[in-house]
C-alpha positions, 0 to 999 in steps of 0.5 A, spaced: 431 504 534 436 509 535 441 508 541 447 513 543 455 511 544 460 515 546 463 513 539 462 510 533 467 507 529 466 506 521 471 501 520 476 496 523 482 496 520 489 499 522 485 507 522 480 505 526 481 498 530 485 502 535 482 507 537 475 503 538 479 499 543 483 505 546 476 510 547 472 503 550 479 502 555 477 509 557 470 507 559 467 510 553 461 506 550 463 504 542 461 501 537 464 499 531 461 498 524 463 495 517 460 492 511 466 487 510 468 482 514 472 484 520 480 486 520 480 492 515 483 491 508 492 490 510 490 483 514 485 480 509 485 483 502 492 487 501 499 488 504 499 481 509 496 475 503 501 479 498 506 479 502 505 471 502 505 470 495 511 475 495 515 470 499 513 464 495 516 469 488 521 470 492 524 464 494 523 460 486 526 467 483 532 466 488 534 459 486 532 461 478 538 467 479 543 461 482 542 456 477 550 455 473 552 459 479 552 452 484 544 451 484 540 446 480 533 448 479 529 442 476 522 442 477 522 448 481 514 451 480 510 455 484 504 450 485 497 455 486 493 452 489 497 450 494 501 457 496 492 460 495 491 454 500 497 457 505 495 464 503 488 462 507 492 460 513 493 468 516 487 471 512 481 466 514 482 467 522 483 475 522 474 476 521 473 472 526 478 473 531 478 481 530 470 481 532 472 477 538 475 482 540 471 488 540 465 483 543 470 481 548 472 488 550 465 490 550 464 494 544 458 493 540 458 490 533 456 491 527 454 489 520 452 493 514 454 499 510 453 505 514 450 512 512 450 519 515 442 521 517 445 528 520 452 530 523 452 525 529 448 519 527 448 513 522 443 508 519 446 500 518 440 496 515 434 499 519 438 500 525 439 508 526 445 509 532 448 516 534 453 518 537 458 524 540 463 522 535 463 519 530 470 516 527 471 515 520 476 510 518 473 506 511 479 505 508 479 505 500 476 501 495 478 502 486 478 507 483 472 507 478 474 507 471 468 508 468 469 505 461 465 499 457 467 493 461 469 495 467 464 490 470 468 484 466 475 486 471 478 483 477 479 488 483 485 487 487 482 483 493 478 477 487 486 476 485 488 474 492 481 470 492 484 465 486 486 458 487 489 457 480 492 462 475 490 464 468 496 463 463 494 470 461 494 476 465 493 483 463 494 488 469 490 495 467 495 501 471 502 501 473 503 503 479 504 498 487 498 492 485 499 492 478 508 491 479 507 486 485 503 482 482 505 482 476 511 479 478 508 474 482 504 472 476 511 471 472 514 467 476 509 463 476 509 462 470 503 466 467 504 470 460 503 477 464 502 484 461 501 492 463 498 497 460 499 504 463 496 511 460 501 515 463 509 515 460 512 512 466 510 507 471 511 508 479 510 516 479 511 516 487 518 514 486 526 516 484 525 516 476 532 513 475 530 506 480 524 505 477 527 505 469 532 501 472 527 496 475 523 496 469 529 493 465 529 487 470 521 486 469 522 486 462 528 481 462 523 477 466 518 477 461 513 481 462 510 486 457 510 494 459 506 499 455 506 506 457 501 510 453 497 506 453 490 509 454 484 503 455 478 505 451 474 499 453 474 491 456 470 486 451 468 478 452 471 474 446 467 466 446 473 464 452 477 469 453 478 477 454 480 483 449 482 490 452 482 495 447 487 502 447 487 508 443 489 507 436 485 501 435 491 497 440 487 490 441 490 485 448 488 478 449 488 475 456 484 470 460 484 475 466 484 482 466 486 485 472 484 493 475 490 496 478 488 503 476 489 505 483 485 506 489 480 511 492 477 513 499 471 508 500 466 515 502 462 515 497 456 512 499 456 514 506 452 520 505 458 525 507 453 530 506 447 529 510 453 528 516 456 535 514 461 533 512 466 537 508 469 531 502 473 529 496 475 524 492 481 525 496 478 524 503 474 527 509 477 533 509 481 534 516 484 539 520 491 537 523 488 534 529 485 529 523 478 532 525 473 533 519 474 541 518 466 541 517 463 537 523 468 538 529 463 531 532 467 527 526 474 525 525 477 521 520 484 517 519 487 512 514 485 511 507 479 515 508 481 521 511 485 526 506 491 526 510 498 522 510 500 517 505 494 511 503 501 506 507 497 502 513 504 504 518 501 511 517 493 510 518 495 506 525 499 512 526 493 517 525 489 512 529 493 513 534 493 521 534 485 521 533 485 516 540 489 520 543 484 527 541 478 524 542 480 522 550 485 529 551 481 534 547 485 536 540 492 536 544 496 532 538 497 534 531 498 529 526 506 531 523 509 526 518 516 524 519 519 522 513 516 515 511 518 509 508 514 506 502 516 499 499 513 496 491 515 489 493 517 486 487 523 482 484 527 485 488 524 490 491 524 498 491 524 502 496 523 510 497 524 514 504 524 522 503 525 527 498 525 526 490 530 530 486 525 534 484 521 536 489 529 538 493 530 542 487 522 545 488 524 547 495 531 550 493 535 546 497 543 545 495 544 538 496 549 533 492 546 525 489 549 519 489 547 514 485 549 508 481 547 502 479 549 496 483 548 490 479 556 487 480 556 489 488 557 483 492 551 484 496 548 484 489 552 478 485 552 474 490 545 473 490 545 473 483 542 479 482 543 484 476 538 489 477 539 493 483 542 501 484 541 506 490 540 514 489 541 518 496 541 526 497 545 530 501 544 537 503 551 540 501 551 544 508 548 540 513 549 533 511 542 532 513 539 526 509 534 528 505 532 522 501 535 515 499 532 510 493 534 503 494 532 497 489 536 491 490 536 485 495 533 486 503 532 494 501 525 493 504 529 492 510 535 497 509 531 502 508 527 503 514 535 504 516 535 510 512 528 512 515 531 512 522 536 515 521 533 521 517 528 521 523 534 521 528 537 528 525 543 523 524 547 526 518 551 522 511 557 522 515 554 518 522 551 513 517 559 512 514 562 511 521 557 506 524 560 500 524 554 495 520 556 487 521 560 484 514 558 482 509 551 483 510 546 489 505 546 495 510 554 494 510 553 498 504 550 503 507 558 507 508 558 506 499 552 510 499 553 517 502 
């Protein structure tokens, strides 16, 4: 039976949620469909749950660092089970409570993967649905490797599902999932490694912080190999084999896919939609409208747009919103963004890299140094921390800043607000942050 909405959303995470909300509020007719349980992947499968094991990784690696410093540690453990088991307390209600909501507010629900049949209608099961618009916010999914034994990996979200970690873990990829967890695994006493085809880990951040952070992850163990091509994955009687190039073997009792994400589209059936696609996403204009079928937005993960960051799909949810509601009155313009890999400690990024400044011709001076015997770092027991901050000759304006250390998950949305604001490294020197604390270091770092 074919049934007519105002708007369909594909997707019920932070790129598609509100803008359901937003458009039923308006009066408009909406429906919303997912094949997955209802709340999107940062609630239930990816930024909250491994922000909850951080924080258990965080506290048993902060005492460690204490010990001989006024702090006894004897018996401190992470206990699996049990932090899975409060893992569950903030994931197991999102489904239930997210659809809920959209039943509460009047907005049909869903269920199944849907597929374009032509540029403004869908199937879900057996149930066709159309509708003036169609907003596409799928999310992503991992990146298929396409080698012997994929089959035998285990994605992102069967890691965050285990009640009891492996003794060994081999992560494929180095990039946000791989080092996150991987330092999760360590301080939770597993034998952890990392297998990276490229010569360095982490391209999306500053070089010099990343050697840095990889230094202090070697010192906790955990094996780094760079250049590591994987050929293929094979099961051995009770245990697992990965092989790289070079006839390199690896063991482990766990292998996990950390090889990157990719937009969640490929079996939507783009094409019988109209719409223009990629391996990158739906291509969008600047109004997050699909190029090819004005009928058709797109936002988040799914959308060839911003950076694959939840801050910024609910931020183009919002902009899609408020051009669906207003006509295209809004563009979607990316204020510098600030991105974190919550290791130990964690590494933050807001802005520009030296390379990409130096591609753009601006003259500017660097100011970087590692920090480990700071007393914002010593005190904390922390060797492994530096900072990197531009600052464009002329103007002072901030052009990017790279912290690695204690709170700089935090501190870094100080930066980010101030490059927001125009505020230059001069500005930032004379704000007086309350002592001693990690953001008055700030005045050291311009």
């Amino acid at each position: 039976m074919d049934t007519m909405f105002d708007l369909i959303v594909i997707g019920t995470g932070s790129a598609g949620a509100g803008v359901a909300r937003r458009c039923r509020a308006a009066g408009w007719k909406v429906a919303v469909v997912d094949s997955r349980p209802y709340g999107g992947t940062c609630a239930q499968r990816g930024c909250d749950p491994k922000k909850v094991l951080v924080g258990a990784a965080e506290a048993v690696h902060a005492v460690r660092r204490l010990v001989g410093k006024g702090v006894a540690a004897d018996g401190l453990a992470i206990q699996w089970t049990d932090l899975a088991r409060f893992k569950r307390t903030f994931t197991d209600p999102v489904a239930d409570r997210s659809e809920e909501g959209f039943t509460a507010a009047g907005i049909e629900t869903l269920h199944g993967r849907a597929r374009f049949v032509d540029r403004q209608s869908i199937r879900v099961g057996e149930r066709i649905v159309s509708a003036r618009h169609i907003h596409i916010a799928a999310g992503a999914m991992p990146a298929k490797l396409r080698m012997p034994g994929e089959d035998l990996l285990t994605s992102s979200d069967q890691f965050l599902e285990l009640t009891e970690l492996p003794r060994r873990i081999i992560f494929l990829g180095s990039g946000f999932i791989a080092f996150e967890f991987a330092h999760v695994c360590a301080v939770a006493g597993a034998q952890v490694t990392m297998l990276e085809m490229l010569d360095r880990p982490l391209a999306g951040f500053d070089p010099d912080l990343v050697a840095v952070l990889v230094e202090g992850t070697r010192h906790m163990g955990i094996e780094l190999h760079l250049q590591t091509k994987v050929q293929r994955v094979e099961r051995v009687t009770d245990h697992l084999v990965v092989t790289a190039e070079g006839n390199r073997t690896f063991e482990a009792d766990m292998v996990v896919h950390a090889a990157g994400r990719v937009p969640e589209i490929e079996d939507l059936d783009l094409d019988q939609g109209g719409i223009e696609w990629s391996r990158k996403g739906v291509r969008v204009n600047e109004y997050l409208q699909s190029v090819s079928n004005l009928a058709v937005y797109a936002a988040g993960d799914a959308a060839q747009s911003g950076p694959m960051l939840t801050p910024v799909a609910g931020y183009e949810g919002r902009i899609v919103a408020a051009n669906l509601l207003e006509g295209n009155t809004r563009k979607a313009e990316y204020p510098p963004v600030p991105s974190v890999v919550f290791t130990l400690p964690p590494l933050a990024s807001v802005g520009l890299q030296e390379s990409a400044a130096r591609e753009q011709g601006l003259r500017f001076t660097t100011n970087f140094a590692r920090t480990g015997d700071w007393y914002s770092s010593r005190r904390l027991g922390e060797t492994w921390s530096a900072h990197k901050v531009l600052m464009e000759e002329d103007s002072g304006r901030i052009l990017g800043a790279h912290l690695l250390g204690p709170g700089s998950d935090e501190l870094i949305n100080v930066f980010a607000l101030a490059m927001r604001s125009g505020m230059r490294a001069q500005d930032l020197k004379e704000v007086i942050f309350a002592y001693p604390t990690r953001a008055s270091d700030v005045a050291y770092m311009v």
